[in-house]
N, C-alpha and C positions, 0 to 999 in steps of 0.2 A: 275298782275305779278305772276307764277309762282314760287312758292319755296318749296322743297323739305324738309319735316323735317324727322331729324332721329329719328330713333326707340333705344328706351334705353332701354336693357333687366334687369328687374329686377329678381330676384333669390326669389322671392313669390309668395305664393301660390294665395294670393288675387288679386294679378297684375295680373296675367294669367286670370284667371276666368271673371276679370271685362272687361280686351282689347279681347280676343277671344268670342267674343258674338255672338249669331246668324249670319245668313246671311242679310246684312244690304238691310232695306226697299229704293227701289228707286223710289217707286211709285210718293212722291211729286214732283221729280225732272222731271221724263218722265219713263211712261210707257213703252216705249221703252225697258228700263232697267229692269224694276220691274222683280221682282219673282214674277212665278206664284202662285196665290190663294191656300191658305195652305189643304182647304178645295174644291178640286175638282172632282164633280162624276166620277166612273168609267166607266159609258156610255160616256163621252165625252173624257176621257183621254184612251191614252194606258198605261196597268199596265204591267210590265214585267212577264214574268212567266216562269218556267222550260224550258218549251216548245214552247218560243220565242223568245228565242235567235237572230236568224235570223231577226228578225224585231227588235229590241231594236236599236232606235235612239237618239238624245240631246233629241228629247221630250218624252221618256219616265220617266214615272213615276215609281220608284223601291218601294215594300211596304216596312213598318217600320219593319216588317220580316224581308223580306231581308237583308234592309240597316243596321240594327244590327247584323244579322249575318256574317258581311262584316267586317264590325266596331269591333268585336271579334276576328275574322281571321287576319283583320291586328294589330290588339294590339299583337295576339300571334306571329306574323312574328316578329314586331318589338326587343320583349320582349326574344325570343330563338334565331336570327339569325345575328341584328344588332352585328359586330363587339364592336361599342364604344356608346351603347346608352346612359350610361349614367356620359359621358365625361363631356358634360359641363352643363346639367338640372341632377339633382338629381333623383333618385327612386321616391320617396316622391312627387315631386310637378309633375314628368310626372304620377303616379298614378293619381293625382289629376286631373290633365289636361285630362287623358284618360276619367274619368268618369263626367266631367263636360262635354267633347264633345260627350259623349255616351248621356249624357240628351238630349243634340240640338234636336235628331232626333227621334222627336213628331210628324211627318207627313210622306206623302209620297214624294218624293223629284226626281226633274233632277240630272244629273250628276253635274250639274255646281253647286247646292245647296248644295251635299252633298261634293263636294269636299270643299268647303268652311268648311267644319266642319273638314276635314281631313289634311287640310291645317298645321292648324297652330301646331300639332303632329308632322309633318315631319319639319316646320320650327325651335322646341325647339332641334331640334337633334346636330343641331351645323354639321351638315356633307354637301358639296356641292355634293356628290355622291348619296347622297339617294334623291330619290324622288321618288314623286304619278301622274302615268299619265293616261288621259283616252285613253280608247279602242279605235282602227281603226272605229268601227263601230257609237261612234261620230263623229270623224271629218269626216266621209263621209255623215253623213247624213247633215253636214252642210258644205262643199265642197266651197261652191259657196257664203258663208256669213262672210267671212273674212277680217280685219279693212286693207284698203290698204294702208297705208302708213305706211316708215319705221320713227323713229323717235333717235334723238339722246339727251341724258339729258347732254344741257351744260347749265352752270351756273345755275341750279336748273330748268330751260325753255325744255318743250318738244318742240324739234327742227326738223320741217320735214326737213328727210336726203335723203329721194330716196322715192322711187314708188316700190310695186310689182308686177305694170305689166306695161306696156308701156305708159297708159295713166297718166299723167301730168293732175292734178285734184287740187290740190293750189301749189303756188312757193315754191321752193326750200326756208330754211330758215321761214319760215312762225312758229309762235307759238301757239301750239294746247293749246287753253284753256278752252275746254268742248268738251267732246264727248255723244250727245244725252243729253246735258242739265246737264253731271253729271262734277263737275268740274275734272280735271283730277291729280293736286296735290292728290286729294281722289283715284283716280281709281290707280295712280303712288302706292300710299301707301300700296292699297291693293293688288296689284301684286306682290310687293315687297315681303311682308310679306307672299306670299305663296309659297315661294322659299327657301330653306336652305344653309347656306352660313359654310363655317371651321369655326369655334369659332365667330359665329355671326357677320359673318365680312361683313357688308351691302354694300362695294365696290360690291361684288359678286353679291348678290341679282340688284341693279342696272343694274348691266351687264348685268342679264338677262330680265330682262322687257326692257332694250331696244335692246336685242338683237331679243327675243323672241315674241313681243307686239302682234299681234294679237294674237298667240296661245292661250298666258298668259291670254289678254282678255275672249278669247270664252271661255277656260275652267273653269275662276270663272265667267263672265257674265252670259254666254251662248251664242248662234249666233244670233246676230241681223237682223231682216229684213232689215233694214235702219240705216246709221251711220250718223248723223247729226253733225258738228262740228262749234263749234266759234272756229276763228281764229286769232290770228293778222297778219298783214304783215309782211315782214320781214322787222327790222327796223325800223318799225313802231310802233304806238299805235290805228292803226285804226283797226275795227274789224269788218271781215266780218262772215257771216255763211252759208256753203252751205252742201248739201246733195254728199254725197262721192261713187264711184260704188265701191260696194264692191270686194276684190279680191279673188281668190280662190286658196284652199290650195297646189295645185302643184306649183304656183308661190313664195306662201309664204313659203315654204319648200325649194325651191332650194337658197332660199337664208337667209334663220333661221338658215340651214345645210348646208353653204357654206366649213366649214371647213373640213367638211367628205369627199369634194369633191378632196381632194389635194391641196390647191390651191398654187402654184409654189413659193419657195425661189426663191431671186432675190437680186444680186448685181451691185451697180450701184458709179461710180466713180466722187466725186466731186472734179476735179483738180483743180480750184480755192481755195479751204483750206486743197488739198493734205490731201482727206479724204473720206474714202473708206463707204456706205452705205449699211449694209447687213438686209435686210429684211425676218424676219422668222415669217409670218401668222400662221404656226399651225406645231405641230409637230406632228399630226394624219398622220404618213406613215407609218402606221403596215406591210403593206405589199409591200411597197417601200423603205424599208432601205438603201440600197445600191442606188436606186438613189438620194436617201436624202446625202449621205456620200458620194458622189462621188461630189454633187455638193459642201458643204462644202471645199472636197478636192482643187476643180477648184477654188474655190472663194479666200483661201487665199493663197492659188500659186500665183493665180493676186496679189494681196496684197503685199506679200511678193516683186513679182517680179519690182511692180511699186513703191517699198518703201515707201509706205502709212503708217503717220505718226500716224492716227486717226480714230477710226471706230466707227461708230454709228449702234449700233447690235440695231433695230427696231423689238420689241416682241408685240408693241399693237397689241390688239386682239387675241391676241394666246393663248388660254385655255387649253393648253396642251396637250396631245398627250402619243405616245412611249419614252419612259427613253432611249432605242433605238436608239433615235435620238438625245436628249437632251445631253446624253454620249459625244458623239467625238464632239459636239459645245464646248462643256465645256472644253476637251479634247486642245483645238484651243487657251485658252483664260484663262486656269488656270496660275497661278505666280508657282508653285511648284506641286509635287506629293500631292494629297489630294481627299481621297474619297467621294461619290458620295451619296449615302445610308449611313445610320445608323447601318442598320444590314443587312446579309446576306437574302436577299427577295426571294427566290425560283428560278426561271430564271432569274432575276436579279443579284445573289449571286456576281458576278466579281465585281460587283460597289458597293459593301461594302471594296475591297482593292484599295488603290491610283493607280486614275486614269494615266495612261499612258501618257506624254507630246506629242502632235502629232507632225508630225514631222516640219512644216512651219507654228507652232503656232504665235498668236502675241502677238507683246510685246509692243506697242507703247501705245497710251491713248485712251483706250473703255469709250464708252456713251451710255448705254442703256437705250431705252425710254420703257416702262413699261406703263399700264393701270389698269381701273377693270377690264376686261374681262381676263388678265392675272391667271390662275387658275391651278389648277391639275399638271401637271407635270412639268409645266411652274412656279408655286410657288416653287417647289424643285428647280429649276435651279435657278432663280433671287434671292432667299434663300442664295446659295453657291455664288452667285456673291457678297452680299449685305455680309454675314458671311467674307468673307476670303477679304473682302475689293479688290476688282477687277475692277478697275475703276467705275465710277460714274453713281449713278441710276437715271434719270429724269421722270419727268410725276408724275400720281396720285398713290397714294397708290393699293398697287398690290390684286387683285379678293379672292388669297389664301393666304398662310403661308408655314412654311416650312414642315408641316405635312400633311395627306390629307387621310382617308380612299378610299378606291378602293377593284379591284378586286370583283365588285355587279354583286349579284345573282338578278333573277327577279322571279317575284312573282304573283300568278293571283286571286283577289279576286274571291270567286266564282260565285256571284249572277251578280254583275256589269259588271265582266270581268277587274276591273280597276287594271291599274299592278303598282306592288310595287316593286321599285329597291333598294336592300340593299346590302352594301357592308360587304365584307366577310375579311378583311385584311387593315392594318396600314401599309403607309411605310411613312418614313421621311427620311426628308436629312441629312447628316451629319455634324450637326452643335449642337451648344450650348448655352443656356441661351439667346436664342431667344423666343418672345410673341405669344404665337399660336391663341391670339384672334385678333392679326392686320396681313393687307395684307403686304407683303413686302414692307420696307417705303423707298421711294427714299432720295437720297441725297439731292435733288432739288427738291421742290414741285411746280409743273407749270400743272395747268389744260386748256384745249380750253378754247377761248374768245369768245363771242357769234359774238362780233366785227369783230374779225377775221375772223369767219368761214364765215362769209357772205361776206368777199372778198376774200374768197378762201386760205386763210392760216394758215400754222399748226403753230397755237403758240408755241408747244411744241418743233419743229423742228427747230424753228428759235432760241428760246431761245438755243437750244444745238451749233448752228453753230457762234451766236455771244460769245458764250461759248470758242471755237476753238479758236475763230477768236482773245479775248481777249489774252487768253493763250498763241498766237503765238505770240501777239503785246509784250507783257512781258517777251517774252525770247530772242527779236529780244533789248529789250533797256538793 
């Protein structure tokens, strides 16, 4: 059985030093995994060099040159340009942590080896906007060596949820329990932790390793020739193991990055509990505003016009987006005039004064379902829901909080290429004497059943409509 432990951040100096350790040896478990040999000729490796650019793939090897003068450059990025480095780790212990990860790198190293050291610097930042990512020119050179399966963590079980490419390679529901012999609670763990969440808030981190999993893999693995997995059934306890084709990164992208793509709000009318279902995936429409506010406009006109008693605003998965668009939703759904921002934000500035009542706003009994994946501008919004008491929050603990650095500049080491994104700008919501180290906590805490999902149903969805369904029995005696 799978189960997922949390990571408790302690505020010393000796807890850092002893959990961020090298890049861990996989050799007993399967080669497969292993890092490569610390000590490898340069007749048989490619070493990177000024004048190789063009050729540097996952399997190069960067000298200890290098890799420190990389290692220097991003301490100075981090150190002059980070907005809030040192919010929630101190001076003192990220010193600490900088020169204990500056020791690691004693050898020549892959990308995947030295990110492993650069990791866990960008994890103490407490920001979900910063992050370390590698260059185009790894993941082309390994295109074609990608884990195919997507997977979802319910009840602490990695749950195969879909495929990236067409082919059907073990059943839907099926429980990954080693990948190439390494157990996967371990591999869950270390993905996690090379992810930076708002005030260590591990909903986020989660989010992404199951949003992200092969990437997340290749870049602290590296790319596998072969992905070997034990599995269970679904359902089951029996356990088989087969050899997986791997997928390749156009297919893994178009659905890592489904949310860039638009993917369409949608209202949907349950006349049975006279209760209107408004689904909002993402609020990434920088450049569709007006058709994002135009459909808002249609949707609670319907609303309005069909006397809908009840609406269930569905935000899972929505990591947030344009404020933009966040604006006139809120606008639909506030009780009173009340601003949006905390302070006047640049383009932003209007949504630091009380927002405008739209005009076919609603007033009846909102249910918003919330997740981890809920983040970024989507924690400012379920913030001011949760803050000004706006009808009822269901699901799990929300990805952010109600604050969120943004506005990231990006940054190019020089010898690796590998780019660092840091945020230049704080905004928060406008609210108070809220926890900036927890996601926004629902009223109702209800997570997926593994039970359920293998017969096809949203626990979350159902617990919201016998929710209705109580409420209307009670006002009808």
């Amino acid at each position: 059985m799978i189960r997922i432990t949390s990571f408790v951040f302690l505020y010393i100096v000796s807890f850092i030093v002893s959990f961020y350790i090298s890049p861990p040896d996989l050799t007993e478990k399967n080669n497969l995994l292993a890092l490569k040999h610390p000590f490898v000729s340069e007749e048989n490796t490619l070493i990177a060099s000024d004048s190789m650019n063009n050729l540097i793939n996952a399997e190069t090897y960067f000298t200890l040159q290098q890799l420190k003068q990389d290692f220097s450059q991003l301490r100075n990025i981090y150190e002059n340009q980070h907005i809030k480095l040192y919010e929630y780790t101190s001076k003192d212990i990220f010193d600490s942590l900088f020169d204990h990860q500056l020791s690691l790198i004693n050898r020549p190293m892959q990308y995947h080896e030295y990110f492993q050291i650069l990791a866990p610097i960008n994890d103490n930042i407490g920001c979900m906007h910063s992050s370390i990512w590698l260059p185009g020119m790894f993941w082309e050179s390994g295109k074609e060596k990608l884990f195919p399966l997507q997977i979802k963590l319910i009840e602490g079980f990695a749950v195969v949820s879909g495929y990236y490419s067409d082919t059907v390679q073990v059943p839907l529901g099926s429980i990954v329990l080693e990948i190439n012999s390494y157990p996967v609670e371990k591999i869950i763990s270390d993905l996690k932790n090379s992810y930076s969440s708002d005030g260590f808030i591990e909903q986020f981190q989660y989010a992404q390793v199951e949003k992200r999993f092969p990437m997340a893999f290749a870049r602290y693995y590296g790319f596998q020739e072969r992905y070997i997995i034990t599995y269970a059934l679904p359902g089951r306890k029996t356990k088989e193991r087969k050899e997986l084709i791997p997928a390749n990164l156009t297919e893994v992208r178009k659905i890592v990055f489904k949310n860039f793509d638009h993917p369409p709000p949608s209202l949907r009318i349950l006349n049975d509990i006279n209760t209107a279902m408004l689904r909002i995936p993402s609020f990434i429409f920088y450049d569709r505003v007006d058709y994002f506010k135009a459909f808002l406009d249609s949707a609670f006109l319907e609303i309005k016009n069909k006397h809908i008693e009840n609406l269930i605003l569905d935000l899972r998965g929505n990591d947030g987006g344009d404020p933009f668009c966040a604006v006139p939703l809120f606008s639909y759904l506030e009780k009173q005039l009340v601003p949006y921002f905390a302070e006047e934000y640049g383009r932003y500035s209007e949504f630091a004064k009380p927002i405008p009542l739209a005009e076919n706003r609603f007033s009846g009994n909102l249910f918003t379902l919330i997740d981890k994946h809920c983040g970024s501008t989507n924690g400012h919004f379920c913030a001011l829901l949760k803050y000004h008491k706006i009808g009822k929050i269901i699901g799990e603990e929300g990805g952010s909080t109600y604050k969120c650095n943004a506005r990231t500049k990006e940054f190019i080491l020089d010898n690796t290429k590998i780019m660092v994104y840091v945020p230049q700008g704080t905004f928060s919501a406008a609210v108070k004497d809220m926890d900036k180290t927890r996601g926004v906590e629902p009223d109702y805490y209800v997570t997926q059943i593994y039970k359920d999902y293998l017969n096809g149903k949203d626990t979350i969805l159902e617990f919201v409509k016998k929710l209705i369904l109580e409420k209307e029995n009670k006002n009808e005696e």
